[in-house]
C-alpha positions as CSV (number, residue, x, y, z in Angstrom):
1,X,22.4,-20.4,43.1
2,X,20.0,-19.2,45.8
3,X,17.1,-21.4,46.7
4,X,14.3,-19.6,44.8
5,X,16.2,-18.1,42.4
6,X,15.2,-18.0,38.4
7,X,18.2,-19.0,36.2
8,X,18.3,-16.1,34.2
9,X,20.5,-16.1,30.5
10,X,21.2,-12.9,29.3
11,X,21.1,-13.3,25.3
12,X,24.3,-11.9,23.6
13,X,24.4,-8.5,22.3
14,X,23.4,-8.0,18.2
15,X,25.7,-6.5,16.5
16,X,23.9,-4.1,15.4
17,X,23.7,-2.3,18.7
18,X,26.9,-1.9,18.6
19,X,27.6,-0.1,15.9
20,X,24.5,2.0,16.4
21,X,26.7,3.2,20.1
22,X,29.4,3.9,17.7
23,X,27.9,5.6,15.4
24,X,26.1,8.0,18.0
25,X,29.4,8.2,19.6
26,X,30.2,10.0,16.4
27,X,27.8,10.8,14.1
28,X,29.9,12.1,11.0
29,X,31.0,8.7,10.5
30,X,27.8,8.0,8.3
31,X,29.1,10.6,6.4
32,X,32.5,8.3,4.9
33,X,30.4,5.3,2.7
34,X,28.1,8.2,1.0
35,X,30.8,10.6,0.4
36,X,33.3,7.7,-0.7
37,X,31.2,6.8,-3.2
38,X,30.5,10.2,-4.4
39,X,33.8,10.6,-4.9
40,X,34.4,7.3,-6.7
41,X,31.5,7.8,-9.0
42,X,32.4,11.7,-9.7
43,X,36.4,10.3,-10.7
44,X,34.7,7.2,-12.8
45,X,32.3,9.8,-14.4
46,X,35.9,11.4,-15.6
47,X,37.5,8.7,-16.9
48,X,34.7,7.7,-19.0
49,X,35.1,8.6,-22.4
50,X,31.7,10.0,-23.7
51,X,31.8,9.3,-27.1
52,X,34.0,6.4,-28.1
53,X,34.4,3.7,-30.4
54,X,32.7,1.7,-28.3
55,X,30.2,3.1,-28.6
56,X,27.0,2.5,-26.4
57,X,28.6,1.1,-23.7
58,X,30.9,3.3,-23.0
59,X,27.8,6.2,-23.1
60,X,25.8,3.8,-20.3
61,X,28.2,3.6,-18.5
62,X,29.6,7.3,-18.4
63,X,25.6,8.5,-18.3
64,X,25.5,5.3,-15.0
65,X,28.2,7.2,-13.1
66,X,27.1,10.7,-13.7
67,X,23.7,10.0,-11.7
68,X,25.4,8.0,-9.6
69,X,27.7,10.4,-8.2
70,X,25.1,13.4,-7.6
71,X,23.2,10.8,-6.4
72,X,25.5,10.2,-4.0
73,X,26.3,13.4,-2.9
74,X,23.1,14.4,-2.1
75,X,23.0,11.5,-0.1
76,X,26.5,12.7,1.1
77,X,24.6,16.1,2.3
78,X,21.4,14.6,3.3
79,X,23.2,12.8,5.8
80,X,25.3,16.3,6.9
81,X,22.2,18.1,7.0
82,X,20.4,15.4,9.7
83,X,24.0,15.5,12.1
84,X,23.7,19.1,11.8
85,X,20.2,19.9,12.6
86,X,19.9,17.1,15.1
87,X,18.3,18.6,17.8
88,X,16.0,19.8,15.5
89,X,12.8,19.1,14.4
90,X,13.1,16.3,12.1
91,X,10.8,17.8,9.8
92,X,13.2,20.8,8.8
93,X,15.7,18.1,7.8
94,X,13.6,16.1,6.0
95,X,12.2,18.8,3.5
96,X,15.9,19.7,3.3
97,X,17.0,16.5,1.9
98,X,13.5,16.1,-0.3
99,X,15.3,19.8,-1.8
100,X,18.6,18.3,-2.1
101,X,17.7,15.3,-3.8
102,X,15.2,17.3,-6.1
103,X,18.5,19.7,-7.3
104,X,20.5,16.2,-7.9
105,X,17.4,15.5,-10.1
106,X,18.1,19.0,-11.5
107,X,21.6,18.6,-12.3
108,X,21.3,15.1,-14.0
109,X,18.9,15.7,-16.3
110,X,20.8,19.1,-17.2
111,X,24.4,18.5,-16.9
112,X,24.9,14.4,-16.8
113,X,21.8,13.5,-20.0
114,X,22.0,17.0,-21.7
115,X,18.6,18.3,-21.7
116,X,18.1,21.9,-22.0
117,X,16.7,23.8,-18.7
118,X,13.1,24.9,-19.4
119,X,11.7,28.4,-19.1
């Protein structure tokens, strides 16, 4: 070491960094978890009986993996919507996925609980 010289220790890198490079690298890879479980709760919602002889369980958990799955696929296109407009102003993408999620709240309360669309 050079006379005068701090001894400098570089601390390691966080994982987190890393995975932050790879997913600017490419950023429809946060697309995969969201839109995996979309598709798992849309193919659970499915197989779910609604009415069985099991009764409340079985409407739980059917009613559970309804709102889950358009949950998660307005997550799905939340997520599309920010890759694709990301050189935009973040604002357009935010009110975006605020409408997005709003329709998921929609669709749930129409299609997955049963309720009757006012007006």
């Amino acid at each position: 070491m050079a006379p005068g010289a701090a001894d400098v220790t570089v601390p390691p890198a966080r994982p987190g960094r890393v995975m932050r490079g790879i997913a600017r690298a490419n950023p429809y890879r946060r697309l995969i978890p969201p839109a995996l479980l979309a598709m798992l709760g849309f193919a659970a919602h499915a197989v779910v009986p609604g009415t069985a002889p099991e009764g409340m369980v079985m409407a739980i958990l059917r009613i559970g993996t309804g709102i889950g799955a358009w949950v998660a696929l307005a997550w799905v296109l939340s997520r599309l919507v920010g890759v694709l407009l990301h050189a935009k102003p973040r604002l357009l993408a935010d009110l975006i996925s605020v409408a997005l999620f709003a329709a998921a709240a929609i669709i749930v309360t129409q299609y997955v609980l049963g309720s009757p669309a006012p007006g």
